[in-house]
KENU-460087 format. One record per residue: residue in three letters; residue number from 1; chain; x, y, z of N, C-alpha, C in turn. Coordinates in steps of 0.2 Angstrom, whole numbers, plus 5000, padded with zeros to 4 digits. Layout:
N
{res->ala, n->NUM, chain->A, nxx->X, nyy->Y, nzz->Z, caxx->X, cayy->Y, cazz->Z, cxx->X, cyy->Y, czz->Z}
...
//
This chain:
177
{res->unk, n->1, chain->A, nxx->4583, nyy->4941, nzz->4919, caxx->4588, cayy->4937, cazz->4922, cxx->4593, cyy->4941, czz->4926}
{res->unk, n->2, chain->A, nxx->4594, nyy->4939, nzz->4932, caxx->4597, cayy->4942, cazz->4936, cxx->4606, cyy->4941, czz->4937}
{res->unk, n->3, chain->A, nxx->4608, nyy->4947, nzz->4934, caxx->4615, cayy->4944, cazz->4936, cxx->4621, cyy->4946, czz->4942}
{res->unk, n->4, chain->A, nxx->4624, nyy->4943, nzz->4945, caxx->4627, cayy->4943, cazz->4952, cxx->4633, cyy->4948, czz->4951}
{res->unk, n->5, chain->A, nxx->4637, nyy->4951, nzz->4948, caxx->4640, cayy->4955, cazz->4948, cxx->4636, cyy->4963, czz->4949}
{res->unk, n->6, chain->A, nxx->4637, nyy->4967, nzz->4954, caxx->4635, cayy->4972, cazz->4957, cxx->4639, cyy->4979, czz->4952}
{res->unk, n->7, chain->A, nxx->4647, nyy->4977, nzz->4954, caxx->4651, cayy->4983, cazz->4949, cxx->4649, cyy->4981, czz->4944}
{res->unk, n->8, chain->A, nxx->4647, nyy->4983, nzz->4939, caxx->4643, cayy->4987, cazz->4933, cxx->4643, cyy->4992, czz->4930}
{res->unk, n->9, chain->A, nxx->4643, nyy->4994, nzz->4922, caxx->4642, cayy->4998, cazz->4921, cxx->4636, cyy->5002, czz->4922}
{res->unk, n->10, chain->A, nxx->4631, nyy->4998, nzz->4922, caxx->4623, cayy->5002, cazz->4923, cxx->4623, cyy->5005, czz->4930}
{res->unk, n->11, chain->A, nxx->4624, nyy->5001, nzz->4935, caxx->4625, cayy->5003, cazz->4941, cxx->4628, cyy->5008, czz->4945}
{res->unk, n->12, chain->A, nxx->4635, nyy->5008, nzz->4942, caxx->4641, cayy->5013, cazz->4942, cxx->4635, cyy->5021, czz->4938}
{res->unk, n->13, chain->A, nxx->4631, nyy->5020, nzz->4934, caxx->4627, cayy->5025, cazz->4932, cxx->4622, cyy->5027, czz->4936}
{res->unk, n->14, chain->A, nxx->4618, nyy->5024, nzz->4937, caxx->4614, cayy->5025, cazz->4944, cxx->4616, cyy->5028, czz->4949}
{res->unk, n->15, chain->A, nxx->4622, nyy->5025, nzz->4953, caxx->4630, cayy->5028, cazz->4958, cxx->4627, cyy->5035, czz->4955}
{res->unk, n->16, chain->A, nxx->4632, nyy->5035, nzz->4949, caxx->4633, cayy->5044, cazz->4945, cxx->4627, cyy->5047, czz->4949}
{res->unk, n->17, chain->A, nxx->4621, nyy->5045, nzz->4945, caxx->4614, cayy->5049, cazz->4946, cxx->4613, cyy->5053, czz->4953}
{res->unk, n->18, chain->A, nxx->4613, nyy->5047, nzz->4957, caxx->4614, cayy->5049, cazz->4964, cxx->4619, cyy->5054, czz->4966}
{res->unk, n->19, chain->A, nxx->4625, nyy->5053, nzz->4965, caxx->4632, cayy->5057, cazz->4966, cxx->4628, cyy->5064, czz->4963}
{res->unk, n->20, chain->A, nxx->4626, nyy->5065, nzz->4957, caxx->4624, cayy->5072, cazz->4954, cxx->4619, cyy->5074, czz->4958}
{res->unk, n->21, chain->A, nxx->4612, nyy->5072, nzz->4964, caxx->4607, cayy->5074, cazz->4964, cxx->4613, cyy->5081, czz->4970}
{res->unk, n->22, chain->A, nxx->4614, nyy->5078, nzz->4974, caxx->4619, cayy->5085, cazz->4978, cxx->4618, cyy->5091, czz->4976}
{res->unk, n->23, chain->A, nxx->4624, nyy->5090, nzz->4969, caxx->4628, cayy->5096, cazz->4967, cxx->4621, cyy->5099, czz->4960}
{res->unk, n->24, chain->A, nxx->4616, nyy->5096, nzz->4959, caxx->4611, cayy->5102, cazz->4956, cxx->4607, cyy->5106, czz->4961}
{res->unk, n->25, chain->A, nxx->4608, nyy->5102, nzz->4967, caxx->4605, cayy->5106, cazz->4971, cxx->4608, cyy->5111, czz->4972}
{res->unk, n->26, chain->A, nxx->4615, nyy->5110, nzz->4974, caxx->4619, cayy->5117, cazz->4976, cxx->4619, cyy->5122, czz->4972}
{res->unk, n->27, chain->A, nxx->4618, nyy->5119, nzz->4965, caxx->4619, cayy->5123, cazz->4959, cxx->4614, cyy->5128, czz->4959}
{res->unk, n->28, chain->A, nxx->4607, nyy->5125, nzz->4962, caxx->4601, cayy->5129, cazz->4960, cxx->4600, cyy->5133, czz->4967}
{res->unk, n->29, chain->A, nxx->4602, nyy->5132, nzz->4970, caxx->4600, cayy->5136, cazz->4979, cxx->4607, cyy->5140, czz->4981}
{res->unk, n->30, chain->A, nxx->4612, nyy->5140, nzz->4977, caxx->4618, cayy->5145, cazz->4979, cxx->4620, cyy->5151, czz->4975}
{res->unk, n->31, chain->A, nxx->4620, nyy->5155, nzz->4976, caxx->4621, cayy->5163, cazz->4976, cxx->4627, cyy->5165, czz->4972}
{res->unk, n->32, chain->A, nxx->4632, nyy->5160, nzz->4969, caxx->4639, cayy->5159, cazz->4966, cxx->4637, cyy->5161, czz->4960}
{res->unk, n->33, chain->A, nxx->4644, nyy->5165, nzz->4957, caxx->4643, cayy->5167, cazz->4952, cxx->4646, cyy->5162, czz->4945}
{res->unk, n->34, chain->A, nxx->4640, nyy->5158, nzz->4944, caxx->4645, cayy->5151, cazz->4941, cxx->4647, cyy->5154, czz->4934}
{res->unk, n->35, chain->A, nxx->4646, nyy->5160, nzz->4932, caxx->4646, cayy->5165, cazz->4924, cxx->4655, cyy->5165, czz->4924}
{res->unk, n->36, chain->A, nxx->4660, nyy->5166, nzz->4931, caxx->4662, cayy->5169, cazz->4931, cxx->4668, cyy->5164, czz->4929}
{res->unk, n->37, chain->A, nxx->4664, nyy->5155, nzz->4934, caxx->4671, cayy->5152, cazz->4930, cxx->4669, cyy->5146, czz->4927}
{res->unk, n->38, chain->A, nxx->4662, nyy->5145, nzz->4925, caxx->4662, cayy->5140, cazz->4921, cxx->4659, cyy->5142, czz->4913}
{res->unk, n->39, chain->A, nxx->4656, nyy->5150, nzz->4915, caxx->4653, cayy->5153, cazz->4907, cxx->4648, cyy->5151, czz->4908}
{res->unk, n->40, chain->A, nxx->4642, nyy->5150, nzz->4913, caxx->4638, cayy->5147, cazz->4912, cxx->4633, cyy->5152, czz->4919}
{res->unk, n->41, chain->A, nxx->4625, nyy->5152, nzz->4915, caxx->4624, cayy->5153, cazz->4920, cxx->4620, cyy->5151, czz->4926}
{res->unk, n->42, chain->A, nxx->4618, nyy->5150, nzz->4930, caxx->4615, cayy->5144, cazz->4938, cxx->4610, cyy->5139, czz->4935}
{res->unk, n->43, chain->A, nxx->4608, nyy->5143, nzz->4929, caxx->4600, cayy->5139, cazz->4926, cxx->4602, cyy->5135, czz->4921}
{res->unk, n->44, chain->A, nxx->4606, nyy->5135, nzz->4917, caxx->4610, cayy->5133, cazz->4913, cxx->4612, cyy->5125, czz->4916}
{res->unk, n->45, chain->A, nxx->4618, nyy->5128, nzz->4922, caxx->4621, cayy->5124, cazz->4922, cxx->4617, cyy->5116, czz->4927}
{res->unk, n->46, chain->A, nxx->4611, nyy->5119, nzz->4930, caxx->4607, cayy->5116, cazz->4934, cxx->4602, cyy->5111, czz->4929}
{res->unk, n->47, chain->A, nxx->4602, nyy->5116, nzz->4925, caxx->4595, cayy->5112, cazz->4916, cxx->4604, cyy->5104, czz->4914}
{res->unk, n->48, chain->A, nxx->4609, nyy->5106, nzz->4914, caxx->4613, cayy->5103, cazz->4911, cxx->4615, cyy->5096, czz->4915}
{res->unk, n->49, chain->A, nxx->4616, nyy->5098, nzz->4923, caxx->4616, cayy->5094, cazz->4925, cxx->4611, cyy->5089, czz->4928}
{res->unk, n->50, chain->A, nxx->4603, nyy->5091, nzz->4928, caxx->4596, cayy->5087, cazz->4928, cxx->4598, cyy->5084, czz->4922}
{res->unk, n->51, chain->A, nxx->4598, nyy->5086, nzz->4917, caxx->4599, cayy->5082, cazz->4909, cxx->4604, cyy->5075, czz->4909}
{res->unk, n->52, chain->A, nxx->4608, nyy->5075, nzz->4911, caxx->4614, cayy->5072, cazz->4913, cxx->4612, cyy->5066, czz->4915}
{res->unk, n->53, chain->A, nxx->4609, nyy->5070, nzz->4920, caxx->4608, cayy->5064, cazz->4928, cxx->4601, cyy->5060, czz->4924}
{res->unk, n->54, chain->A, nxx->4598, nyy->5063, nzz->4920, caxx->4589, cayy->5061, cazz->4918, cxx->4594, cyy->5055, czz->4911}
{res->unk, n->55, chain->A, nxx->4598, nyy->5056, nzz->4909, caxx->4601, cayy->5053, cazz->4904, cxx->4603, cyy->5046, czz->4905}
{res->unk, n->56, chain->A, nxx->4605, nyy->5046, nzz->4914, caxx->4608, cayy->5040, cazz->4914, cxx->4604, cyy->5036, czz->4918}
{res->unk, n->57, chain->A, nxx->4597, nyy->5038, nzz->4918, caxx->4592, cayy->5034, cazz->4918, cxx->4590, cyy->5029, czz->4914}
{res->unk, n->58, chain->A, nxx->4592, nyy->5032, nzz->4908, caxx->4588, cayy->5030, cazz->4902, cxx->4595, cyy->5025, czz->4900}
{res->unk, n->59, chain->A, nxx->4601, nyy->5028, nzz->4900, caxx->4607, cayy->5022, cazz->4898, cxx->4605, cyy->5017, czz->4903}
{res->unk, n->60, chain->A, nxx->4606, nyy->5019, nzz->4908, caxx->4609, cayy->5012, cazz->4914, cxx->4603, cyy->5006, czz->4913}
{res->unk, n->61, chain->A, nxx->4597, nyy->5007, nzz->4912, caxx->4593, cayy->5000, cazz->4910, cxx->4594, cyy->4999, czz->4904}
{res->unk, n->62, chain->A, nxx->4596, nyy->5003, nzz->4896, caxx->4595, cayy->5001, cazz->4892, cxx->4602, cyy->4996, czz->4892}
{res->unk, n->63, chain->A, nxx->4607, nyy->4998, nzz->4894, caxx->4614, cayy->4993, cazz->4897, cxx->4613, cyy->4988, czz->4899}
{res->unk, n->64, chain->A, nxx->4609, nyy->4989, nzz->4906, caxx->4607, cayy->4981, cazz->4909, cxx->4604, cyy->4976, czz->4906}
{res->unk, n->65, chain->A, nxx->4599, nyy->4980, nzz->4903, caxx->4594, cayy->4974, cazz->4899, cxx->4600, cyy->4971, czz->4894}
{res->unk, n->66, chain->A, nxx->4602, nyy->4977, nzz->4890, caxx->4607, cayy->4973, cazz->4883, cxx->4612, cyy->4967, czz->4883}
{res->unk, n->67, chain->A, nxx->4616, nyy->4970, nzz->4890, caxx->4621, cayy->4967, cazz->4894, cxx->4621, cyy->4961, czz->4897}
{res->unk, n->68, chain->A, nxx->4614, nyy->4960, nzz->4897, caxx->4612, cayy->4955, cazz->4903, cxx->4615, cyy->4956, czz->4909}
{res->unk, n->69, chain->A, nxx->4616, nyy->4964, nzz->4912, caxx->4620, cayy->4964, cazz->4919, cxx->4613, cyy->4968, czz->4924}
{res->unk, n->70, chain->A, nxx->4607, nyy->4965, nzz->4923, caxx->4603, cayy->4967, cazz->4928, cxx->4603, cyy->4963, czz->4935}
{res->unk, n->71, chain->A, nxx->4604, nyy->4967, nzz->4940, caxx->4605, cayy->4965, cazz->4947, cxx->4598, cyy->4967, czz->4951}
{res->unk, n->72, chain->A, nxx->4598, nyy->4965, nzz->4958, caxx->4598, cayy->4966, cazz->4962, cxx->4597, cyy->4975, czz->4966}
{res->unk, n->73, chain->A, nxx->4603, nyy->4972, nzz->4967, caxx->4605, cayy->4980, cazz->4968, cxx->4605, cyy->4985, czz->4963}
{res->unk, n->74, chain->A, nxx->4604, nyy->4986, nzz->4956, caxx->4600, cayy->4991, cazz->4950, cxx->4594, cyy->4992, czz->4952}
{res->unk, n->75, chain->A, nxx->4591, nyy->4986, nzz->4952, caxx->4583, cayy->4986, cazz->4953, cxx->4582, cyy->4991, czz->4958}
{res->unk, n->76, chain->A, nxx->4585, nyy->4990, nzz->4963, caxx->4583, cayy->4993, cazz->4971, cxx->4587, cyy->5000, czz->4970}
{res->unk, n->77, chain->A, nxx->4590, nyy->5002, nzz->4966, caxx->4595, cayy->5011, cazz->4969, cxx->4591, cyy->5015, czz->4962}
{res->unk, n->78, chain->A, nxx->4588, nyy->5010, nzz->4956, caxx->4587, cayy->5014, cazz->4949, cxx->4579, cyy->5018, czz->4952}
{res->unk, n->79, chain->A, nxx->4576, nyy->5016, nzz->4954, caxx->4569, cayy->5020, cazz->4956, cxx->4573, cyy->5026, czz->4962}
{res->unk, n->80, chain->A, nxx->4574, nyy->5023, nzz->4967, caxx->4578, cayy->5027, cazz->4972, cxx->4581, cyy->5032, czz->4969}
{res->unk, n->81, chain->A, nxx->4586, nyy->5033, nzz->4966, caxx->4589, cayy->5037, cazz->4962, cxx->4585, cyy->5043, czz->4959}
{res->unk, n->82, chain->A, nxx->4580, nyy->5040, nzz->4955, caxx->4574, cayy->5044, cazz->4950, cxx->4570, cyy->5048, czz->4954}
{res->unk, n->83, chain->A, nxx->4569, nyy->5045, nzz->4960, caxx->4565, cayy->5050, cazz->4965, cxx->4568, cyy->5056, czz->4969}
{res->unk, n->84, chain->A, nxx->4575, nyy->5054, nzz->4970, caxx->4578, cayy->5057, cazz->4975, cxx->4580, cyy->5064, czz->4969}
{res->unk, n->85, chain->A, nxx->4581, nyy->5063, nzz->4963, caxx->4584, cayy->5068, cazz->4958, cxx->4575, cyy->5070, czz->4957}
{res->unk, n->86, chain->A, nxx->4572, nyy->5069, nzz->4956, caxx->4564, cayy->5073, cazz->4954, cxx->4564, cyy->5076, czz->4961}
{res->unk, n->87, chain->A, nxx->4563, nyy->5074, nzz->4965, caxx->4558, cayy->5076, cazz->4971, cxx->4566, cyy->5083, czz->4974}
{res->unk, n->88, chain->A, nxx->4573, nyy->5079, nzz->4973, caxx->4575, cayy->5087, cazz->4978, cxx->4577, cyy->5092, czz->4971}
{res->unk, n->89, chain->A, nxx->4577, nyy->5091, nzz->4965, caxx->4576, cayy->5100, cazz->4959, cxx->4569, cyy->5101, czz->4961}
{res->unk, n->90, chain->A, nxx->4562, nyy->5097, nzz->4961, caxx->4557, cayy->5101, cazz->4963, cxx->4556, cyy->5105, czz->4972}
{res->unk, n->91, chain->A, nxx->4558, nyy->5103, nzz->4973, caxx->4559, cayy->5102, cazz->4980, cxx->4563, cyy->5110, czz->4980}
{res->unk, n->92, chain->A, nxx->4568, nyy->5112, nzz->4977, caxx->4574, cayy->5118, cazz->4976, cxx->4569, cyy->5122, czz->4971}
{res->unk, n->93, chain->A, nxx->4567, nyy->5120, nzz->4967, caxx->4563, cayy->5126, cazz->4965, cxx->4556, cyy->5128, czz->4967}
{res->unk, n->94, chain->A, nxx->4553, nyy->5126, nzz->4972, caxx->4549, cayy->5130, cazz->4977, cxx->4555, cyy->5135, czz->4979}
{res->unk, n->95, chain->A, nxx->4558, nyy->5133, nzz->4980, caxx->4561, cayy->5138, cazz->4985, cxx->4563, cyy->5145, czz->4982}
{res->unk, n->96, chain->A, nxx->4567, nyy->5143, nzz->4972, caxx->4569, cayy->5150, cazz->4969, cxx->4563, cyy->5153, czz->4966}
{res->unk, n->97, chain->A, nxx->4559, nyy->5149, nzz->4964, caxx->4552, cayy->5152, cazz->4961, cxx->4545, cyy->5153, czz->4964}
{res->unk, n->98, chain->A, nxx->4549, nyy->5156, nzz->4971, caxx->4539, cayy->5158, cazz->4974, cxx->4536, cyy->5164, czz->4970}
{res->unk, n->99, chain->A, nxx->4534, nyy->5163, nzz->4963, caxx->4531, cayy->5169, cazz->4962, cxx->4527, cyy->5175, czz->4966}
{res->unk, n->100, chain->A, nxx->4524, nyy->5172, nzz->4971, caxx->4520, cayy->5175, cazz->4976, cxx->4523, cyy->5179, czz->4978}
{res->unk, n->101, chain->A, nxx->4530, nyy->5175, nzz->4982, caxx->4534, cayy->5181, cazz->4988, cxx->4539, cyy->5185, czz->4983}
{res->unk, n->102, chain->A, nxx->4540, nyy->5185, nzz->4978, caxx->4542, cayy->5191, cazz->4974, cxx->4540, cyy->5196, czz->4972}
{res->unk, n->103, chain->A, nxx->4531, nyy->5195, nzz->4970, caxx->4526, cayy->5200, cazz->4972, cxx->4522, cyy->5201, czz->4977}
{res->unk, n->104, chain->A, nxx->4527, nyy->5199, nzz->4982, caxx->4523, cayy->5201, cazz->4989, cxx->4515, cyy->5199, czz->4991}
{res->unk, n->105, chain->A, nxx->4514, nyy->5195, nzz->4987, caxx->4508, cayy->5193, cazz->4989, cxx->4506, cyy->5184, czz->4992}
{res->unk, n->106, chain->A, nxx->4503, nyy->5187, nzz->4997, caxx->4502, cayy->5180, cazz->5002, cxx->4495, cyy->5178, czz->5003}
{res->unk, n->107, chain->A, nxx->4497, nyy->5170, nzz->4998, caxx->4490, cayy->5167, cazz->4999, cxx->4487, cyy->5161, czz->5002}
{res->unk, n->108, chain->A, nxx->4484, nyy->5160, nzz->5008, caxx->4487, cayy->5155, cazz->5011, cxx->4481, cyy->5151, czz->5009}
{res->unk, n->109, chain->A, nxx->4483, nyy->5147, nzz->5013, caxx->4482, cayy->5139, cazz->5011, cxx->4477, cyy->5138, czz->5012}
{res->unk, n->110, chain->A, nxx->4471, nyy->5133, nzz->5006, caxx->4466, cayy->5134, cazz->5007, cxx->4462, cyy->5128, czz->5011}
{res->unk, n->111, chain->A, nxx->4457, nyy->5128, nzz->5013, caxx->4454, cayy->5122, cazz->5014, cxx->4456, cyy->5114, czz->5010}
{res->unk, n->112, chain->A, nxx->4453, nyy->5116, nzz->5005, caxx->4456, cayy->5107, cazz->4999, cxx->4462, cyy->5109, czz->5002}
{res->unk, n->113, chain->A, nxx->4467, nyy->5111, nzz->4999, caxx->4472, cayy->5110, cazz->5001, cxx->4476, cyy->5107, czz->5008}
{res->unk, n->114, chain->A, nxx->4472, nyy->5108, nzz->5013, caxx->4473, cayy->5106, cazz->5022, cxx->4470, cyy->5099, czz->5021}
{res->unk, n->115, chain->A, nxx->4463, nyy->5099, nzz->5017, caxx->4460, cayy->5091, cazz->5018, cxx->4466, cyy->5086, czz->5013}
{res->unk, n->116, chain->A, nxx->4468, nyy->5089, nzz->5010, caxx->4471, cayy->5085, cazz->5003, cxx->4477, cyy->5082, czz->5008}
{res->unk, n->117, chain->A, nxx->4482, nyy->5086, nzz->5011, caxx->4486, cayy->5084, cazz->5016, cxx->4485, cyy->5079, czz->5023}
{res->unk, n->118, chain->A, nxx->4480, nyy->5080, nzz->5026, caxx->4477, cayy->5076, cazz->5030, cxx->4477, cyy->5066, czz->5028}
{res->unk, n->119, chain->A, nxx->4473, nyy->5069, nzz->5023, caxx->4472, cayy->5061, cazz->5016, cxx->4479, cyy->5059, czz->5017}
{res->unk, n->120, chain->A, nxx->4484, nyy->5063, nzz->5014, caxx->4489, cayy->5061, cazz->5010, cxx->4493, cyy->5055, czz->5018}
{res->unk, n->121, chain->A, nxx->4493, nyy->5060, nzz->5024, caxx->4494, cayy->5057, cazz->5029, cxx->4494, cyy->5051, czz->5030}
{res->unk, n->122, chain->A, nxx->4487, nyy->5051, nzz->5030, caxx->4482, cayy->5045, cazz->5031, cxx->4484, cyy->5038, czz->5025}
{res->unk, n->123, chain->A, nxx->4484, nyy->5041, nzz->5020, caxx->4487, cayy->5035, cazz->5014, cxx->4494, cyy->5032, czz->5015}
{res->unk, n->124, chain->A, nxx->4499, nyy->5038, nzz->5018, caxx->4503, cayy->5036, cazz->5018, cxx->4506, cyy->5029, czz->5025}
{res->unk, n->125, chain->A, nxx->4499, nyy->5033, nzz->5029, caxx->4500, cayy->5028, cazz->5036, cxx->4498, cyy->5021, czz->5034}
{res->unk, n->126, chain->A, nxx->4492, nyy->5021, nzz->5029, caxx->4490, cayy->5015, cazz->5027, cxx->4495, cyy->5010, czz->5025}
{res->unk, n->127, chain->A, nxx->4499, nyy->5013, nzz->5019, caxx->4502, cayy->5010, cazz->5015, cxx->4509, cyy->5007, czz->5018}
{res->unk, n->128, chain->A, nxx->4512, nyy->5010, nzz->5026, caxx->4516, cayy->5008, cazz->5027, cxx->4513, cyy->5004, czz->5031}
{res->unk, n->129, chain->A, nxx->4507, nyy->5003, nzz->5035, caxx->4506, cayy->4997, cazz->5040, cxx->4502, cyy->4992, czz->5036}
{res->unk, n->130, chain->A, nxx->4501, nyy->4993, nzz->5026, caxx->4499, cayy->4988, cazz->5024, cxx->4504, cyy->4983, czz->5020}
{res->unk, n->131, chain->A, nxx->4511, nyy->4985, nzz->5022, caxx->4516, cayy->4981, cazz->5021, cxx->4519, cyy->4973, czz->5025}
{res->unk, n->132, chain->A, nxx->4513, nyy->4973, nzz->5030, caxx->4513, cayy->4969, cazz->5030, cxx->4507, cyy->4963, czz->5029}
{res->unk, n->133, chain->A, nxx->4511, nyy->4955, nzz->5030, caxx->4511, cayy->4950, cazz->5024, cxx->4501, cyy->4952, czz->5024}
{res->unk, n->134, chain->A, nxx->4496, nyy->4950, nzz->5030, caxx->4491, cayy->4949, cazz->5032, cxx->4485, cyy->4955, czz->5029}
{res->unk, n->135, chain->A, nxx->4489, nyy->4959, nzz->5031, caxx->4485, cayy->4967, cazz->5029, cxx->4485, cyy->4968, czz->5023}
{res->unk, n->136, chain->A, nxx->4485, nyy->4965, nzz->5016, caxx->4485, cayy->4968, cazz->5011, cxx->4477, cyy->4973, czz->5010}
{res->unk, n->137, chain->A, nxx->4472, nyy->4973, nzz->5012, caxx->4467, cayy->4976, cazz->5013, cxx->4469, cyy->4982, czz->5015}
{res->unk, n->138, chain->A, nxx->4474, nyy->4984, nzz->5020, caxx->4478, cayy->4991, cazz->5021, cxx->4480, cyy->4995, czz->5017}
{res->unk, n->139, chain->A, nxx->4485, nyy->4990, nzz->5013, caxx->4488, cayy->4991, cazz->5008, cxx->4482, cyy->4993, czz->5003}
{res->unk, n->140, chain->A, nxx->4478, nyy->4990, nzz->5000, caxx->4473, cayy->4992, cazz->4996, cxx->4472, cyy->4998, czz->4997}
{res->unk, n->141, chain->A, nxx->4468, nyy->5000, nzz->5004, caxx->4463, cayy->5006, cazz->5005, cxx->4469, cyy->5012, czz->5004}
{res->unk, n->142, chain->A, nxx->4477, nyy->5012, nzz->5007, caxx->4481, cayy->5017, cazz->5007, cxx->4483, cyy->5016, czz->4999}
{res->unk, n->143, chain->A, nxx->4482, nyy->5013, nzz->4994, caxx->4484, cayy->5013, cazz->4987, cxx->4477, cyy->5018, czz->4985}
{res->unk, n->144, chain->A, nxx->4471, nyy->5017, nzz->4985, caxx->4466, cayy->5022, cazz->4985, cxx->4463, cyy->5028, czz->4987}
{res->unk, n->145, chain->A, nxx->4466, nyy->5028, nzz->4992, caxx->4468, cayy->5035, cazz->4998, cxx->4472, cyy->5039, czz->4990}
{res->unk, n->146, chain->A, nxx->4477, nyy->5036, nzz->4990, caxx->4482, cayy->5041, cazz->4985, cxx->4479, cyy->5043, czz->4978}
{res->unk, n->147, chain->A, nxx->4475, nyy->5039, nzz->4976, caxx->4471, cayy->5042, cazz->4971, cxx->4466, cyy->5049, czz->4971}
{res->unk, n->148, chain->A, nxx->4463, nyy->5047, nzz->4977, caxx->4458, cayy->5052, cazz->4979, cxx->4466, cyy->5058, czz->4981}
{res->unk, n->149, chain->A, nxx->4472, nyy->5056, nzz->4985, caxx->4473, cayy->5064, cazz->4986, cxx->4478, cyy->5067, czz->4978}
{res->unk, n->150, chain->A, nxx->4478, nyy->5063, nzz->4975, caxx->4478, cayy->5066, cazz->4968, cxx->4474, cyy->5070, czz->4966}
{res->unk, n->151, chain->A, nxx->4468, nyy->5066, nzz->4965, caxx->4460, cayy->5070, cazz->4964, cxx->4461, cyy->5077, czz->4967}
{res->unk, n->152, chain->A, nxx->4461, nyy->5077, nzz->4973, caxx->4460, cayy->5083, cazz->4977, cxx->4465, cyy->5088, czz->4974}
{res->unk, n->153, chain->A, nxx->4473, nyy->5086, nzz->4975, caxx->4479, cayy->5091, cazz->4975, cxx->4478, cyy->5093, czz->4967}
{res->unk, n->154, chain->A, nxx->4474, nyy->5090, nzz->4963, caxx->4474, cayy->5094, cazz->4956, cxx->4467, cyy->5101, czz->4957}
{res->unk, n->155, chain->A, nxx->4461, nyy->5096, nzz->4960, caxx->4456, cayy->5104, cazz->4962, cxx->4459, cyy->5109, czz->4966}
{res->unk, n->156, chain->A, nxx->4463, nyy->5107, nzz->4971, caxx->4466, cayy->5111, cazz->4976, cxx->4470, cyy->5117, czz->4971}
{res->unk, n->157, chain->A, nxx->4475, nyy->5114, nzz->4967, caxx->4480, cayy->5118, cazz->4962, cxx->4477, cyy->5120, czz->4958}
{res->unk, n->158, chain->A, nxx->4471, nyy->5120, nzz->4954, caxx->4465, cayy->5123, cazz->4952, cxx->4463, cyy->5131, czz->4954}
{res->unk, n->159, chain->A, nxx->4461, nyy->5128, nzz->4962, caxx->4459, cayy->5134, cazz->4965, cxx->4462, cyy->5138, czz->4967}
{res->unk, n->160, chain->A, nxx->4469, nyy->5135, nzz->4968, caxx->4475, cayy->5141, cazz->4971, cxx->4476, cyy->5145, czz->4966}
{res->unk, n->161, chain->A, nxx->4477, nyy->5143, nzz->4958, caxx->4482, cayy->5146, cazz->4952, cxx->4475, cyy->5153, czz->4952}
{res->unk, n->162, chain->A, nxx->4468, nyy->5151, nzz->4952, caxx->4463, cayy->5155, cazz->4952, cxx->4464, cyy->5159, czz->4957}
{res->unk, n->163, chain->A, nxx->4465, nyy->5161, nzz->4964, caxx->4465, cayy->5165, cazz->4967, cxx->4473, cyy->5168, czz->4968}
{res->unk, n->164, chain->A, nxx->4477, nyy->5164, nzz->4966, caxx->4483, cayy->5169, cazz->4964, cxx->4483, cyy->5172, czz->4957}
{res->unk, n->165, chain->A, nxx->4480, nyy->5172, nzz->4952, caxx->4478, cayy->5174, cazz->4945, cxx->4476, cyy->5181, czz->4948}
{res->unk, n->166, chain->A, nxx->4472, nyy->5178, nzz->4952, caxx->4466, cayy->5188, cazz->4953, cxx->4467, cyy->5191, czz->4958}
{res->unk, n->167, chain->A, nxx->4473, nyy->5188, nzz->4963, caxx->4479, cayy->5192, cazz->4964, cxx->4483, cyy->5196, czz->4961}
{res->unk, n->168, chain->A, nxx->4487, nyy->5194, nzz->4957, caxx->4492, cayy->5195, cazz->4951, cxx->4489, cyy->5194, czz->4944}
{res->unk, n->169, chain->A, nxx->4492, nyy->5199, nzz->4939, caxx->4486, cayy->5199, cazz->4934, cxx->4493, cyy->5195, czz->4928}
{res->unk, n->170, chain->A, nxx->4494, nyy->5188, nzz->4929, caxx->4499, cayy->5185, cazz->4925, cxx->4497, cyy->5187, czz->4918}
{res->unk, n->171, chain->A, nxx->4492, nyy->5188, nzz->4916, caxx->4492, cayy->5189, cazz->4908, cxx->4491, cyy->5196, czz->4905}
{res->unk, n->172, chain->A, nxx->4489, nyy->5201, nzz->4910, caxx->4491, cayy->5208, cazz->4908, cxx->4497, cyy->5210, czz->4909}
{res->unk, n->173, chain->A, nxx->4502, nyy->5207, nzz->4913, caxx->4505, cayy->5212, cazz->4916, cxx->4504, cyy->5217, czz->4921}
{res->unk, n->174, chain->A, nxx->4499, nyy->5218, nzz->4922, caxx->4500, cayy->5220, cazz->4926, cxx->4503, cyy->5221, czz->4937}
{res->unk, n->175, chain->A, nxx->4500, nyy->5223, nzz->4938, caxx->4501, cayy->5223, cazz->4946, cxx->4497, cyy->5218, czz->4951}
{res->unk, n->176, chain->A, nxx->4493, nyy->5218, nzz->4950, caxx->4486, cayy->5212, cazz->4953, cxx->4483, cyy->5218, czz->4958}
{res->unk, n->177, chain->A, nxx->4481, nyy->5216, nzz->4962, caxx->4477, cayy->5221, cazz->4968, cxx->4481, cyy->5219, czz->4973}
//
């Protein structure tokens, strides 16, 4: 059941969600010394505020459902929300954790990996011209595309971790070649 009041607690949570994706980012990608005035240190206060933000996912529906205050506009900002906070901390830690460019070692992109992105292209293009009412067959084949560039980006990450492994020797500690 859908209820017509918008201001909401659940939503005003979602809001939050949103308002925090920013500032974990700034948290994880700036050079500040947060030790000096919050006692905390970047990875800390970055793990605390994804936790936070990942928490009011979980209140703000169970609210709406209890409260009978599910909207419209919860529906449409609570996915939105969940993606925008996964995808920009994953997004910020490719950037702090390239284990490769720490040890200098460059592995480039392999094959799977160039087909798997092409796919992904291609799926994606499906799925936006299969949003229309006629073309659900679009929409089909670009829902199936995404399977397959799953399939692929798990072989692909398969074979990078294997040619970066014997690069870098992650289990001895060693140096790699």
């Amino acid at each position: 059941m859908l209820r017509k009041g918008i201001l909401n607690l659940p939503n005003l949570l979602t809001a939050f969600r949103i308002f925090l994706v920013p500032l974990v980012v700034v948290v994880l990608l700036t050079e500040f010394q947060f030790e000096k005035w919050l006692f905390l240190s970047r990875e800390a206060l970055a793990v605390g505020l994804f936790l936070v933000a990942s928490l009011t996912d979980l209140l703000d529906g169970y609210l709406a459902r209890r409260r009978g205050e599910v909207t419209t506009l919860g529906q449409l900002l609570d996915p939105i929300a969940d993606k925008l906070l996964v995808s920009s901390v994953l997004i910020s830690l490719v950037e702090i954790r390239l284990i490769a460019a720490v040890n200098q070692v460059v592995i480039p992109a392999g094959r799977l990996g160039k087909w798997k992105m092409v796919v992904e292209v291609i799926a994606i293009c499906f799925i936006i011209w299969g949003n229309q009412k006629e073309w659900d067959w679009v929409l089909l084949t670009g829902r199936w595309l995404l399977y397959l560039v799953a399939a692929v980006a798990l072989v692909s990450m398969a074979e990078y971790f294997v040619q970066f492994s014997r690069r870098i020797d992650l289990f001895a500690g060693g140096k790699g070649t």
